[in-house]
N, C-alpha and C positions, 0 to 999 in steps of 0.2 A: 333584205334590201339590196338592190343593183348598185355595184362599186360605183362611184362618183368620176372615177377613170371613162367605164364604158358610158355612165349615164350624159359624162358632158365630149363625148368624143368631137362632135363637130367641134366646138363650142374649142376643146383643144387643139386640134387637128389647124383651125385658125390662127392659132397662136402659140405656133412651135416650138418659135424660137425664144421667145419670153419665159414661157414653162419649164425648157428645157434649163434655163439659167437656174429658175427659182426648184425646179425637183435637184437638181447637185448641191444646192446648200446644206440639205439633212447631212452630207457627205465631205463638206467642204468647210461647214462653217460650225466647229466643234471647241468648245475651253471646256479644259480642265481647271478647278476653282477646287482649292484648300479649305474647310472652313474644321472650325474648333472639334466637332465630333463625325463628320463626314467628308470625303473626297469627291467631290464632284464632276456629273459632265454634263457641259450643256450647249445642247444641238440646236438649231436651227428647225422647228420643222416648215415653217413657208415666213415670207413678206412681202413684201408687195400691199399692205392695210393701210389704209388713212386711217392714222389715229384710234388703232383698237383700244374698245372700252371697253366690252364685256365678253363672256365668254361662257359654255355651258357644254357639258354634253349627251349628245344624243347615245340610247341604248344602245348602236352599234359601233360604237367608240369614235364617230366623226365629231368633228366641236362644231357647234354655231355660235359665228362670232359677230360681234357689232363693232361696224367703224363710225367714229362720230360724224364722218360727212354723211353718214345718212342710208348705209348700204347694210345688209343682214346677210353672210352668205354659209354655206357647209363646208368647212375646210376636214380632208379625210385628213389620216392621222400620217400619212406619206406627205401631207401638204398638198394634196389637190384643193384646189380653189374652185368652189363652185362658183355660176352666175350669182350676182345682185339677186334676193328675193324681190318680187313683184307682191304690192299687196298693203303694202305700208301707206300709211296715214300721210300727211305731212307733214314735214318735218323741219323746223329752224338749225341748222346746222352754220352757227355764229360764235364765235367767242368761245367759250368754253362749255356750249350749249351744241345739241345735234343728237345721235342716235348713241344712246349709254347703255344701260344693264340690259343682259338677258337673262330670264331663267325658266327653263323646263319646267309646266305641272310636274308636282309626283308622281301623278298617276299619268305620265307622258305617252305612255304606252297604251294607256286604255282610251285618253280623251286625245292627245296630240296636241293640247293646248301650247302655245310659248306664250312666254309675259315679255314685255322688254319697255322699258322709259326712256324716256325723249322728251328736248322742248317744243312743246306745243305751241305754235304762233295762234296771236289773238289781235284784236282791234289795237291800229294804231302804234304799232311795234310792238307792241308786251307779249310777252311768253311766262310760261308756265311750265313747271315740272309735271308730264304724264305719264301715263301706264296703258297701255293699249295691249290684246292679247289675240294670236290668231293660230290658228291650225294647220300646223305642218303634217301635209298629208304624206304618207307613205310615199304614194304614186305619183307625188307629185311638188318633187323637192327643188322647185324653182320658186315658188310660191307660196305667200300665206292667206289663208281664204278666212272667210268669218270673221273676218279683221272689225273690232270696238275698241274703244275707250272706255277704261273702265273705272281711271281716277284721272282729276284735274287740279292739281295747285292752285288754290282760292287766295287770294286774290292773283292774278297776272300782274306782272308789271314791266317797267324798260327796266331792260337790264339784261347782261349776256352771260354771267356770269351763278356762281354758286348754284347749280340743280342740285349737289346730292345724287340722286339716283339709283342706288344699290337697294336691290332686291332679292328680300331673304323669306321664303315658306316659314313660316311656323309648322309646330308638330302637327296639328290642330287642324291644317291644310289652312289657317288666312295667312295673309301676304305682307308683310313688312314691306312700307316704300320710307327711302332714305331720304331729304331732302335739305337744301341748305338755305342762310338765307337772306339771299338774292341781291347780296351784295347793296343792302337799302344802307339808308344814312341811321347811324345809332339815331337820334333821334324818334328815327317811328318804331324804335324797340321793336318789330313785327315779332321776334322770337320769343317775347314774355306775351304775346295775346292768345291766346284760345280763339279767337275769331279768325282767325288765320292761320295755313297752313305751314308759313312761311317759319321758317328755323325749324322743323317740327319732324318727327315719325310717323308714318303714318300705318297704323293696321284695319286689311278689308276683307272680305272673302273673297274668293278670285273671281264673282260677279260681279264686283264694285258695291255689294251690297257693305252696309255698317253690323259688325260683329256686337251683340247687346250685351257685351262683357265688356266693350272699351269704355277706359277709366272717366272720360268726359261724357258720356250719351246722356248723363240725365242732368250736367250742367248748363243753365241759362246760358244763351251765349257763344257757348263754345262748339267747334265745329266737330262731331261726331267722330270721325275718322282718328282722333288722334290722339295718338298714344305717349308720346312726350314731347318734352318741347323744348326749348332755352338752348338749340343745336344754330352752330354758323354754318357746316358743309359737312356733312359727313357723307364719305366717298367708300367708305369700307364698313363689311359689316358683317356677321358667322355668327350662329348659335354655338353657345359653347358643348362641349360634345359629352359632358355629363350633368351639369346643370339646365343644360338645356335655353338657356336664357342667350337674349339678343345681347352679341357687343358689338361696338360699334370705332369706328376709327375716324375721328374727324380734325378737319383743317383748322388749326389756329391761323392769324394773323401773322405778323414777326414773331413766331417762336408762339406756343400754347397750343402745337398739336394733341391730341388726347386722342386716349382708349377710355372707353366707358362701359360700364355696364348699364344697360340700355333698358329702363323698368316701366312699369304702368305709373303714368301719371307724376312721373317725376320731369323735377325741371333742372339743365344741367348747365342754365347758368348766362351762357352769352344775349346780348353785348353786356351783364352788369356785372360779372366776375369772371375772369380770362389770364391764364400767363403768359400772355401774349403782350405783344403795344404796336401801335399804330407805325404802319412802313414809314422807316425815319426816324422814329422814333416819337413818345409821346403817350399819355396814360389812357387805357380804355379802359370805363366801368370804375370802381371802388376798390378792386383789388385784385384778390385771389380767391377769398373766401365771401360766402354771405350765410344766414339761418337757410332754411329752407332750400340752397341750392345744392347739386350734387358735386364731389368731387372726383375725377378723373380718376383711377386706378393709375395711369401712367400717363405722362405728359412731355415733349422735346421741348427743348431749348437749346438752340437754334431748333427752328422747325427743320422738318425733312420732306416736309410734305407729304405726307403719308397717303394713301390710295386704299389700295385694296387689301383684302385681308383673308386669311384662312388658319383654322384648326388644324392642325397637321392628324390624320386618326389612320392613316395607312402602313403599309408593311414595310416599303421601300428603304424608309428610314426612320426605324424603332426608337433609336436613340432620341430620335425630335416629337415623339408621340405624344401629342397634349399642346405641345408648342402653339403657339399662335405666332402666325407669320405674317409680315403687315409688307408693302411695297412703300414705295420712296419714289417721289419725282423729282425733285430739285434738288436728293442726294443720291439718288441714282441707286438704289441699292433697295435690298431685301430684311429688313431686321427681326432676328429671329428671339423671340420673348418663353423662358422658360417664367411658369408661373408653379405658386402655391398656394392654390387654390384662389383667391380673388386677388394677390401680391404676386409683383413682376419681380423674382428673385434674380435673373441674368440677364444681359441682353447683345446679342451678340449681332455685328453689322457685315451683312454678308455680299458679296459679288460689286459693290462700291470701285473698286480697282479692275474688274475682266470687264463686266459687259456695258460699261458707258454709257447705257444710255436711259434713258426717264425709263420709269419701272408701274405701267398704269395697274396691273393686277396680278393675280394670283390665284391661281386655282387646283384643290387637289383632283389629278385625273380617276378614273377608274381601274388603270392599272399600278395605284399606287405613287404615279411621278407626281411633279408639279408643272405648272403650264403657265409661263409668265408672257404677258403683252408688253412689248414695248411702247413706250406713245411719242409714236411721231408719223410726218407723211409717208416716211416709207416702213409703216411699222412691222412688226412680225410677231410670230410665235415661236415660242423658247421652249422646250423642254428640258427640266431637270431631273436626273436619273443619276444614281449609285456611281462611281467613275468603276470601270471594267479593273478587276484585278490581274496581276500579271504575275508571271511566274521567273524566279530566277534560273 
């Protein structure tokens, strides 16, 4: 594939002097970060992103990234910025709604498929969490063509808030969508219904077809797609890397963020049990506990707001292998979770103090590093990498 350099020359040659800023950040904009078993460094590699949400990468180690105002583009691993993809749906980019997860087919290389979620506008202001999937051709990496939708959040509603979003493959190749829910009044409970998407998981084959092993398909009633349910917003979400099973990182209220292990057919609880309480305070639901509902593996108090999430399974940093590493927006940091088997024995809160700013995801790259978003207008890409040893 043609470097992203020569492929967008006019495209830079335009905008010299802008590029010119953001290529000297790899070189300019570098912290060294302490943390309990590693030294760190972490680079710049571009900004300039409205509000990156997700992130993925392609076989020749470029990333495609998604900004919530609604733009897909190729950033190489030098930070070149390709054009805005051409090709996309449309999109409500409001609130805390716009253009969210991306992720590669498996088999990316054979089919060229991307999957990526966003709010779908619908009649009368209501949006919906979707999933739309189109083909990034080789030859033609401005664009995604074969552009469908291949899931829609049942029902729609006003509301700008809680999608969810995060999308995860199964082994199996169907497709985990994350979703939250939708910021409704407890009282229409939407996350204890089965007729609705809304608080819920959903698992599909990457045609949007219904997988005839999901836990609801032969219940009255219930909307075929989905796989558990009784979720507020879950923004983060990784197979674990021996178990193999979905977990998931979702948003509590004031305080009742959770990690979950994420199963068929279970229900994990929200609005009727939460460690959480209402901004300002005030009781939601019964408690903590109920029969029948799941409890968090791990949960904040104060929230931290937790986002996105990944398995640490690479070489870079041996010492964190297994780890589960989760982002923070409203603490601004990276919290790093040693486990024992389904118990979170350490927890160590990391880059809080260097990098300042809202921490939307996390991703482990193919060379081993990690690749953090920041979320704001002028967002960027982070890389973290081993800090360089020195000699006396």
């Amino acid at each position: 594939m043609a470097s992203l350099l020569k492929r967008f020359a006019p495209l830079l040659a335009s905008a010299a002097l802008g590029l010119t800023a953001s290529a000297c950040l790899a070189d300019e904009s570098v912290t060294s970060v302490e943390t309990e078993k590693a030294d760190l460094k972490v680079t710049t590699v571009t900004d300039g992103l409205k509000n990156p949400w997700g992130l993925d990468f392609l076989p020749n180690g470029d990333m495609l990234v998604t900004e919530r105002a609604g733009q897909m583009r190729v950033v190489t691993p030098e930070g070149e910025k390709g054009p805005a993809l051409k090709g996309l749906p449309e999109i409500i980019s409001r609130g805390q709604g716009g253009l969210l997860d991306v992720k590669l087919d498996p088999n990316f290389s054979e089919n060229r498929w991307v999957y990526f979620a966003f709010s779908e506008p619908g009649k009368g202001g209501k949006t919906s969490t979707a999933v739309a999937r189109g083909k990034l051709l080789a030859d033609a990496m401005e664009q995604l063509s074969e552009v469908e939708v291949i899931f829609s959040q049942k029902p729609k509603v006003k509301s700008n808030g809680h999608f969810g979003s995060r999308l995860v493959f199964r082994d199996d190749g169907t497709l985990f969508i994350t979703m939250g829910d939708r910021q409704q009044d407890f009282d229409d409970n939407y996350p204890q219904k089965l007729d609705s998407h809304i608080g819920t998981v959903a698992r599909i084959h990457p045609d949007g077809s219904v997988p005839e092993d999901n836990p609801f398909v032969d219940t009255k009633g219930a909307l075929p797609e989905i796989w558990s349910y009784g979720h507020r917003n879950i923004q983060g979400a990784d197979l674990h890397p021996q178990t193999r099973e979905l977990w998931t990182g979702e948003h509590g209220p004031q305080g009742g963020d959770e990690i979950n292990i994420t199963l068929a057919g279970k229900n994990y609880g929200w609005p009727v049990i939460t460690y959480g309480e209402q901004y300002g305070g005030g009781e939601i639901g019964i408690g903590t506990h109920k029969e029948g509902m799941e409890q968090p593996i791990h949960y904040w108090v104060p929230s931290i707001a937790n986002a996105g999430m990944t398995f640490y399974t690479g070489d870079q940093f041996p010492q964190w292998k297994g780890n589960l590493l989760v982002t923070a927006l409203k603490f601004e940091l990276v919290a790093r979770l040693e486990l024992d088997g389904d118990k979170v024995t350490h927890e160590e809160r990391m880059f809080d103090e260097t990098i300042g700013k809202r921490l939307r995801d996390i991703v482990q790259g193919p060379d081993g590093n990690l690749y953090l978003l920041t979320d704001d207008s002028n967002g960027a890409i982070l890389k973290v990498e081993p800090a360089e040893e020195t000699t006396e």
